[in-house]
C-alpha positions in Angstrom: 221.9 18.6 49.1 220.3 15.7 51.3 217.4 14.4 49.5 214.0 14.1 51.5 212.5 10.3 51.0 208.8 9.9 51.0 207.2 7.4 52.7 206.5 4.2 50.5 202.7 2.9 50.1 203.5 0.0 52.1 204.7 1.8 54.8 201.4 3.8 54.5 199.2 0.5 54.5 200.9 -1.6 57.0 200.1 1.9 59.4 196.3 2.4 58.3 196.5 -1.5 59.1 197.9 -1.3 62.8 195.7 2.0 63.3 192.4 0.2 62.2 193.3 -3.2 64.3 193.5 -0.6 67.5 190.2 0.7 66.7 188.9 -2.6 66.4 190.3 -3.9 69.4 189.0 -1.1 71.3 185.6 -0.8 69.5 185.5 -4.9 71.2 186.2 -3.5 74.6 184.1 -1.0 75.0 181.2 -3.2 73.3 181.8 -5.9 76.3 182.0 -3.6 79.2 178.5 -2.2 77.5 177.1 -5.2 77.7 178.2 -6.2 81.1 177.0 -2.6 82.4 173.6 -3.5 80.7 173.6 -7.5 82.4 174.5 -6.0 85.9 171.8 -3.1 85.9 169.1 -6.2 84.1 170.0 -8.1 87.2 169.2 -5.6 90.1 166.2 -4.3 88.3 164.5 -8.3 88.2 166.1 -8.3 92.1 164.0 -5.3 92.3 160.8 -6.4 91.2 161.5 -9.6 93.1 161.9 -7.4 96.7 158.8 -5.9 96.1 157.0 -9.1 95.5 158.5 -10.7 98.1 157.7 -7.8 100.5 153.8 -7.8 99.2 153.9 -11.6 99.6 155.1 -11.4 102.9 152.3 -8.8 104.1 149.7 -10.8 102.5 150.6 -13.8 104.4 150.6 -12.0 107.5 146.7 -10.5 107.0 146.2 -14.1 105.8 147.5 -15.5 109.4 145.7 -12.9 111.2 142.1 -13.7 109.5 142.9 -17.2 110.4 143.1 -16.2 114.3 140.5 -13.5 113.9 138.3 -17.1 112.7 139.0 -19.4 115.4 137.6 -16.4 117.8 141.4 -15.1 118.9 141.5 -11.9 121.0 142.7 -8.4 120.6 145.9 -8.8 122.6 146.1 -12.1 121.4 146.2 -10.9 117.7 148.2 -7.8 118.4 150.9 -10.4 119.5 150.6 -12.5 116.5 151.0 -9.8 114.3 154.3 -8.0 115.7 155.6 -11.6 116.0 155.1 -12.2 112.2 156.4 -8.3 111.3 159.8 -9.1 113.3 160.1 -12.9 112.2 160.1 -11.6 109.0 162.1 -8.2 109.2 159.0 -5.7 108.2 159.6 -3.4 111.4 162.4 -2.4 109.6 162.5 1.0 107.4 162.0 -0.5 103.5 165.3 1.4 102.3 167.3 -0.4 104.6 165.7 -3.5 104.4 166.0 -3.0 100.8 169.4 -2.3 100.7 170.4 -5.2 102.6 168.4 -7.7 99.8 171.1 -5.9 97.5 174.0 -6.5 99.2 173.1 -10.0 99.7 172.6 -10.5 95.8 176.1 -9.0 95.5 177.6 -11.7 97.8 175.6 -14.8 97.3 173.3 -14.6 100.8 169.7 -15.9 100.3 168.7 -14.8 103.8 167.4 -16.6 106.7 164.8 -19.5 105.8 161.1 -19.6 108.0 160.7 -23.0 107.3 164.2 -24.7 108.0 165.2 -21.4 110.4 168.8 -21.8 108.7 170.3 -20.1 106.1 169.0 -20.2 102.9 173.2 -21.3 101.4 173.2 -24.2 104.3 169.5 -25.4 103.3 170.4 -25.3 99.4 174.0 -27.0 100.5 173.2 -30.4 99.1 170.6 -29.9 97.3 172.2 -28.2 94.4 174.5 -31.3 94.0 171.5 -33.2 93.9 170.0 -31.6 90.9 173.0 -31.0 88.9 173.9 -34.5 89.3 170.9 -35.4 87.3 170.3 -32.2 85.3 174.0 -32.3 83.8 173.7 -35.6 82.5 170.4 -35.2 81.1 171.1 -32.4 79.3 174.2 -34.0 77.8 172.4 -36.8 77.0 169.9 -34.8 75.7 171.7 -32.8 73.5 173.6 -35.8 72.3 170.6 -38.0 71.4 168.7 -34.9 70.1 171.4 -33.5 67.6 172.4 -36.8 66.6 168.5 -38.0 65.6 168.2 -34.3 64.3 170.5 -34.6 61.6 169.8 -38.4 60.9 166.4 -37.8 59.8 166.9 -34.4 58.0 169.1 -36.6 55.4 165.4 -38.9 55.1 163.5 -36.2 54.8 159.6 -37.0 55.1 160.3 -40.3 55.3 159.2 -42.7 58.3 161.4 -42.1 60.5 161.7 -38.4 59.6 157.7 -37.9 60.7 157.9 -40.2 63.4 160.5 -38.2 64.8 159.0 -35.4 64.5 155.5 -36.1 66.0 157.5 -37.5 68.9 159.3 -34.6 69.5 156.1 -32.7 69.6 154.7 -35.0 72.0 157.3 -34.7 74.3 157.2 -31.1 74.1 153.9 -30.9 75.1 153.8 -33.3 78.2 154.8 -31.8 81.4 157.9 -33.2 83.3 155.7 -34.7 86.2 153.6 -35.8 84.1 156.6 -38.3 82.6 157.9 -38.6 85.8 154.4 -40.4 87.1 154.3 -42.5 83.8 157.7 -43.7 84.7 157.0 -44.7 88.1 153.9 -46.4 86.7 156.3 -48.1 84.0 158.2 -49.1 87.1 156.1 -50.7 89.6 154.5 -52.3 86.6 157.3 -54.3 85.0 160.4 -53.8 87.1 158.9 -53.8 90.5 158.7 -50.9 93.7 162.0 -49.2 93.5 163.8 -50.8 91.0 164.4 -47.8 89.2 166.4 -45.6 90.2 165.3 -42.2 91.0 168.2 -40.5 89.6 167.3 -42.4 86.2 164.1 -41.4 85.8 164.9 -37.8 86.3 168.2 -38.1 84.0 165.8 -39.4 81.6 162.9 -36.8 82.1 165.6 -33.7 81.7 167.1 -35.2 78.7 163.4 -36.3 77.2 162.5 -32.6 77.1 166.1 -31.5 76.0 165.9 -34.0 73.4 162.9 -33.2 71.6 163.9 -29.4 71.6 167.1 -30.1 70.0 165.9 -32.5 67.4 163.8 -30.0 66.2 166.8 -27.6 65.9 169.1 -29.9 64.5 166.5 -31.1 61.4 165.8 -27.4 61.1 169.9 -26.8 61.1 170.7 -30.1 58.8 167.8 -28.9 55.9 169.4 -25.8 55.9 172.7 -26.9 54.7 171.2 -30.0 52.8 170.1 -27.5 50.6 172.7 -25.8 49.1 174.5 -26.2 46.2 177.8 -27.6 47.6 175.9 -30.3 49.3 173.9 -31.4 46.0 177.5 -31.3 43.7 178.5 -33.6 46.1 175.4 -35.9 46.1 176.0 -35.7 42.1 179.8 -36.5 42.7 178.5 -40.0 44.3 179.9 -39.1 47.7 179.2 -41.7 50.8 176.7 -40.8 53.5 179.8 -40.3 56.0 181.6 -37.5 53.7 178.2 -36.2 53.1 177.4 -36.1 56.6 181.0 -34.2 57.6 180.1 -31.4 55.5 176.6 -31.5 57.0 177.7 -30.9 60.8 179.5 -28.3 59.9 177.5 -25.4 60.9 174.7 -27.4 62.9 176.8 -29.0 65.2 177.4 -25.4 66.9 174.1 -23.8 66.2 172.2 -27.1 67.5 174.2 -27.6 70.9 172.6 -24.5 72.5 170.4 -25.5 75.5 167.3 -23.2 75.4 166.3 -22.4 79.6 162.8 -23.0 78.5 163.6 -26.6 77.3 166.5 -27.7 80.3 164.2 -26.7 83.0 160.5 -27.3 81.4 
């Protein structure tokens, strides 16, 4: 008579094993597609608010520019003219739902709309223009971030020491001066000692980006660095007489991925 073999326990375990990566894998899937549903409707509910803002803007402009002719003694017809001009230049003598439904499908497929001031469209007017401030915004951030993370951690191992405290009350002085306000300082600097455009434009906003990157990331870095400085691992090896470079590997560790995120707030201050 046949005998009837049970299923070992490692049978059992490697298939509680595959049945719990499937759940997991899953579980991730559905957790993205979540979150992407939740970015996509966060979008077109700030495109929303913008519409309406836009559309209240426009209107006020308009009453604006019609006060202005009503001032400088304009007549009725005169006025009335003015008015459907500014309603049709600017697409109001259209129902709101469609109008509104057109500002959506051009957020879908990258369309700004028509410009008043250039009478072009908004893509051809920023065409240029966005290579022209990434090709100063990218290398300040880098440089930034660099610069920042680097004189982060350097001080955090000289903790309230000179340079630790100047450092830091630099970093704070930077964070509260306004970009133009560095950017006038550095044209002063400039006609001053290197003479009337000698100094590049695209340096002084490189350096402007990355001054208000930097000082943002040195604070996260020295905050990142003490963090780690203090654990045990770090003081056994201290005890254990290693150099500042091994030190300084175990260090960077965790920092060098915590302290390399750009804040929006501190790239485009």
């Amino acid at each position: 008579m046949p005998v009837r073999r049970q299923p070992s326990r490692q049978c059992e375990t490697t298939v509680t094993l595959a049945a719990n990566d499937t759940t997991a894998v899953v579980s991730y899937f559905r957790y993205a597609f979540e979150r992407v549903i939740l970015a996509v409707l966060s979008v077109y509910a700030v495109v929303t608010v913008l519409f309406f803002a836009a559309t209240g803007t426009a209107w006020f402009e308009i009453r604006e520019r019609l006060a202005v002719a009503g001032f400088n003694n304009a007549d009725q017809a005169a006025t009335s003219a003015l008015r459907d001009r500014l309603i049709a230049e600017r697409g109001l003598d259209r129902p709101l739902y469609s109008r509104y439904a057109d500002w959506l499908v051009d957020v879908a497929t990258l369309q700004g709309g028509e410009s008043l001031v250039y009478r072009a469209s908004v893509v051809s007017v920023l065409d240029g223009r966005v290579q022209t401030t990434l090709g100063y915004v990218i290398p300040g951030i880098v440089l930034g971030v660099v610069l920042g993370v680097g004189l982060g951690v350097f001080v955090a191992l000289r903790r309230d020491g000179v340079l630790d405290w100047t450092a830091r009350l630099g970093a704070y002085a930077m964070l509260g001066v306004p970009s133009f306000m560095l950017v006038l300082y550095a044209r002063f600097f400039d006609s001053l000692t290197l003479g009337a455009g000698d100094l590049d434009t695209w340096v002084v906003s490189s350096l402007v980006v990355a001054s208000a990157v930097l000082a943002g990331q040195l604070r996260f870095a020295r905050t990142a660095a003490l963090e780690q400085t203090g654990r045990a691992f770090v003081t056994a090896l201290r005890a254990k007489g290693a150099s500042r470079i091994h030190l300084l590997r175990h260090v960077l560790r965790t920092p060098r991925y915590r302290c390399c995120r750009c804040r929006s707030a501190s790239c485009c201050r």
